[in-house]
MARLO-174265 format. One record per residue (C-alpha): x, y, z. Coordinates in Angstrom, 3 decimals, decimal comma. Example, Ala and Ser with C-alpha at 12.3 -4.5 7.8 and 13.67 -1.06 7.14 Angstrom:
% MARLO-174265
<node u="12,300" v="-4,500" w="7,800"/>
<node u="13,670" v="-1,060" w="7,140"/>
END
This chain:
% MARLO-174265
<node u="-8,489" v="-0,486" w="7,855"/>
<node u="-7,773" v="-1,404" w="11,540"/>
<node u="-8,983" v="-4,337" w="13,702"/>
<node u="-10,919" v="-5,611" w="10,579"/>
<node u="-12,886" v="-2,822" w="10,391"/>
<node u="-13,140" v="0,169" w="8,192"/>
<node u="-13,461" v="3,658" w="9,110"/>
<node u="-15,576" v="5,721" w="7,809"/>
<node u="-13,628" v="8,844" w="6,286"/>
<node u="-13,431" v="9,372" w="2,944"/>
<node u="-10,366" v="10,095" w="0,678"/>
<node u="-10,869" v="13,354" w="-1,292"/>
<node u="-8,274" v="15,733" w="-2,532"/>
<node u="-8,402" v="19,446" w="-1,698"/>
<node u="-5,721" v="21,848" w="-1,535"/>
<node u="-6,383" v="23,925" w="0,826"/>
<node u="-5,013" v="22,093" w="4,256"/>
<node u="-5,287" v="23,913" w="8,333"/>
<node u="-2,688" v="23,880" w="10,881"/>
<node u="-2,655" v="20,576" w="12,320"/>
<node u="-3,375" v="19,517" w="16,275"/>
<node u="-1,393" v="16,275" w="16,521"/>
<node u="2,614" v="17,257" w="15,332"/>
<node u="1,601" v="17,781" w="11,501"/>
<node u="3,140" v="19,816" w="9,280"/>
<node u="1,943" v="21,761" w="5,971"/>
<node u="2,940" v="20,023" w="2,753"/>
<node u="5,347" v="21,311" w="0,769"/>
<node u="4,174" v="23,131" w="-2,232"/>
<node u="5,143" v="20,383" w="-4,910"/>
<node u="2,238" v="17,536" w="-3,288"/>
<node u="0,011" v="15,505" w="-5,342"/>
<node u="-3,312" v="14,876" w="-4,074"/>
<node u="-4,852" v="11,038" w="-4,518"/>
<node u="-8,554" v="11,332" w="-4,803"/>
<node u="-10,115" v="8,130" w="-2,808"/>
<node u="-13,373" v="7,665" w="-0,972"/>
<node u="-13,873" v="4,959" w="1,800"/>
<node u="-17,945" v="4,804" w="2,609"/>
<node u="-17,957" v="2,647" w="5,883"/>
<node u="-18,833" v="4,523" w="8,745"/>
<node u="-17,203" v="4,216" w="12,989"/>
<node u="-19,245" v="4,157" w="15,648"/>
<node u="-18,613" v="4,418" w="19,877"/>
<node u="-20,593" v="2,469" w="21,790"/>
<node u="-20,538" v="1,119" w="25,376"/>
<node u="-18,775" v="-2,098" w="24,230"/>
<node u="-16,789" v="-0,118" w="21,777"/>
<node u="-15,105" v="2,502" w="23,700"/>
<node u="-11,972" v="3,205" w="21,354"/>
<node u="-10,973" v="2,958" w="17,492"/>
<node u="-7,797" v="3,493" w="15,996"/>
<node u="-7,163" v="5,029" w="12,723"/>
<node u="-3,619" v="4,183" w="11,853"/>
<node u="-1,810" v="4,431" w="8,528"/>
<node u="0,929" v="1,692" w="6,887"/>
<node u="4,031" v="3,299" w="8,271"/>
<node u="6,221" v="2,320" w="5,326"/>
<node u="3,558" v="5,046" w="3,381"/>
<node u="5,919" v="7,758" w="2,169"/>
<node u="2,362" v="9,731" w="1,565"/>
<node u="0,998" v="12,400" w="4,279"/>
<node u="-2,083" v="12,074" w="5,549"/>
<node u="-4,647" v="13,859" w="6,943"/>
<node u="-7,911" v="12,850" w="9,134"/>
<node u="-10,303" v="15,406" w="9,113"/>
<node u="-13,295" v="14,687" w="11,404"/>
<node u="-16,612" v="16,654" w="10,346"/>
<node u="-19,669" v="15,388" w="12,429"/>
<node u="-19,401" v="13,549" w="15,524"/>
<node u="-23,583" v="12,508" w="16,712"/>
<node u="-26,205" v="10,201" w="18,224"/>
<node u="-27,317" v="7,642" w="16,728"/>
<node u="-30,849" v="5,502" w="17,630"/>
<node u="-30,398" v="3,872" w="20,661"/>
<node u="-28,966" v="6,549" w="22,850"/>
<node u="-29,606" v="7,999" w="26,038"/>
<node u="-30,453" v="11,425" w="27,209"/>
<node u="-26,707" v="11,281" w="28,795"/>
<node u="-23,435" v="13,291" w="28,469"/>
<node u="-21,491" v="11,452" w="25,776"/>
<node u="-18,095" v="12,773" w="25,836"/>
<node u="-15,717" v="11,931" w="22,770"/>
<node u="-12,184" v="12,722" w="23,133"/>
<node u="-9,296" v="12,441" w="20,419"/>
<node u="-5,816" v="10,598" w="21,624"/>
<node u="-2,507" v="11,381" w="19,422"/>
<node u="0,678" v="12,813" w="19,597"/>
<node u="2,474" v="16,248" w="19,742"/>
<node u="5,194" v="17,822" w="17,939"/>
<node u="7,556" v="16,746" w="21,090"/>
<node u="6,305" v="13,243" w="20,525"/>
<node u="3,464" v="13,216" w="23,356"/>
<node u="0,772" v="11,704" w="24,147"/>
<node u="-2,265" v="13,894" w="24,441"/>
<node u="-5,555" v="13,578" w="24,747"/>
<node u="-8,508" v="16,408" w="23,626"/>
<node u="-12,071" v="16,520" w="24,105"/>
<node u="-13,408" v="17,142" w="21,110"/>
<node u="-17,439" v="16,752" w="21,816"/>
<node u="-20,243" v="16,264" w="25,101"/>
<node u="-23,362" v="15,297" w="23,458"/>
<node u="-26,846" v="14,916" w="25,119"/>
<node u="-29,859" v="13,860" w="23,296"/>
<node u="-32,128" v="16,608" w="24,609"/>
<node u="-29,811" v="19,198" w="24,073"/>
<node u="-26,930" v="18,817" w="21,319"/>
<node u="-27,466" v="15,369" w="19,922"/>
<node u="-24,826" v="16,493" w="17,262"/>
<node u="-21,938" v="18,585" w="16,599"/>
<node u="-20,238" v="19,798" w="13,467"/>
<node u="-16,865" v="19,908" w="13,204"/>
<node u="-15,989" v="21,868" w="10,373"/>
<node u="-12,810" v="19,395" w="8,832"/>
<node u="-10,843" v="19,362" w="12,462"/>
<node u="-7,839" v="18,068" w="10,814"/>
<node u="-5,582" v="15,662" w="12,599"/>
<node u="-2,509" v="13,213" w="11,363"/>
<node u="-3,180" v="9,597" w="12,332"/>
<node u="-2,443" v="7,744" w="14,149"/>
<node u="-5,162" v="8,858" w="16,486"/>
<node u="-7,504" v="7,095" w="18,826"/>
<node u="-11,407" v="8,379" w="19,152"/>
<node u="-12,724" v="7,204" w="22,629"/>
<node u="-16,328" v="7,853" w="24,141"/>
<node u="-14,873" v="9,016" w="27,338"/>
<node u="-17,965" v="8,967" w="29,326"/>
<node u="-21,595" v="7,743" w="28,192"/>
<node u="-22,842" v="4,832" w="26,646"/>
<node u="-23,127" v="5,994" w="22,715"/>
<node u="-23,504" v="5,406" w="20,380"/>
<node u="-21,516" v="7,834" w="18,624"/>
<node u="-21,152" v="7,984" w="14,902"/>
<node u="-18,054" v="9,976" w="13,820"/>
<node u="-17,430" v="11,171" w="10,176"/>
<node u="-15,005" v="12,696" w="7,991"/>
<node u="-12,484" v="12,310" w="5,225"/>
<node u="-8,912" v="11,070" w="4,635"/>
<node u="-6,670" v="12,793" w="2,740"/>
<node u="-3,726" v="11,229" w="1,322"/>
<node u="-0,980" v="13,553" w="-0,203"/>
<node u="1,951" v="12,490" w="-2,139"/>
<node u="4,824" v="14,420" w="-2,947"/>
<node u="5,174" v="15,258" w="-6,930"/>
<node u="8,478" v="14,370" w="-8,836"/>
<node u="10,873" v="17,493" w="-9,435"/>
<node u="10,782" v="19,194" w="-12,784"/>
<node u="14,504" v="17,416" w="-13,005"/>
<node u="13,574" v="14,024" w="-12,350"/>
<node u="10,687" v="14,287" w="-14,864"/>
<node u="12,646" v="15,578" w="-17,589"/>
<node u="15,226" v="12,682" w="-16,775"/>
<node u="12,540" v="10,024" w="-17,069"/>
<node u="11,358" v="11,624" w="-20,195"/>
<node u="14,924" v="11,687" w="-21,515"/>
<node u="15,361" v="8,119" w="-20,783"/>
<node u="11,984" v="7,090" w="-22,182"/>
<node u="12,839" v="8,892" w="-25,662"/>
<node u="16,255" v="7,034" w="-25,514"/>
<node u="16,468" v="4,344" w="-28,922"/>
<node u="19,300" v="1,947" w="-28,235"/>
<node u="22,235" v="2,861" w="-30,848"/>
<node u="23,206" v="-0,139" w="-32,593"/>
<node u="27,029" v="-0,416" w="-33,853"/>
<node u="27,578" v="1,033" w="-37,059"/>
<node u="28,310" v="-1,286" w="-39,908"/>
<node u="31,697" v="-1,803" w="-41,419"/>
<node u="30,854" v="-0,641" w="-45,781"/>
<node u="33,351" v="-1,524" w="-48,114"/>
<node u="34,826" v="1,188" w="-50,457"/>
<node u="33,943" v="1,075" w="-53,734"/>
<node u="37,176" v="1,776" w="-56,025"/>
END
């Protein structure tokens, strides 16, 4: 959620993860996968140039946008509607990609086929007036305990607190 509003990618688990644009980095082997689906949708417009999909910082989970239609929507022009995507590098710079140019008459909509990306990113209709919907999923992975730290919560859950023994008198 950012400025209020929701975006409009859903939460589903799937092992199977790309090479990221934007600095990512594969998962290590040992990641859980949080199934969660958002339904609100984002949408460009000419009073809405940008939005922002940023993730709680403190989040020790990885995530993953993956963007899979960007299109039209009623109200648009036969005009080039060019959506970029704003993020980071692996050296920690700014860059920004054009990732669609949409015309009514002539490609209205684009599939994007899961182009993955770790937030935070910025979409922004470039040039145009929209509006643009944009779609997708987030992915949230979190890393799974080691086999040792399992086995250590086990142990300590099975622990029963040993009382002190108590003192029997011999019988003579």
């Amino acid at each position: 959620m950012l400025g209020g509003q929701s975006l409009g990618f859903s939460r589903v688990s799937s092992p199977s993860v790309s090479p990221w644009l934007f600095g990512g980095k594969q998962p290590a082997p040992s990641v859980l996968l949080t199934p969660h689906v958002d339904s609100p949708d984002c949408e460009l417009t000419g009073s809405t140039r940008s939005y922002t999909f940023k993730v709680d910082e403190d989040d020790d989970s990885e995530h993953i946008l993956a963007l899979s239609m960007v299109c039209l929507t009623d109200g648009a022009k036969d005009e080039c509607n060019v959506v970029e995507v704003v993020g980071r590098n692996r050296q920690n710079q700014e860059i920004a990609v054009p990732v669609a140019n949409l015309k009514l008459s002539c490609q209205p909509t684009l599939s994007l086929d899961n182009f993955q990306l770790q937030p935070p990113v910025t979409f922004h209709l470039k040039s145009g007036s929209g509006p643009v919907h944009l779609s997708g999923r987030h992915q949230i992975s979190k890393e799974a305990p080691s086999e040792e730290e399992e086995s250590a919560e086990e142990e300590e859950e099975e622990l029963i607190p040993v009382m002190p023994a108590k003192k029997q008198r011999r019988r003579q």
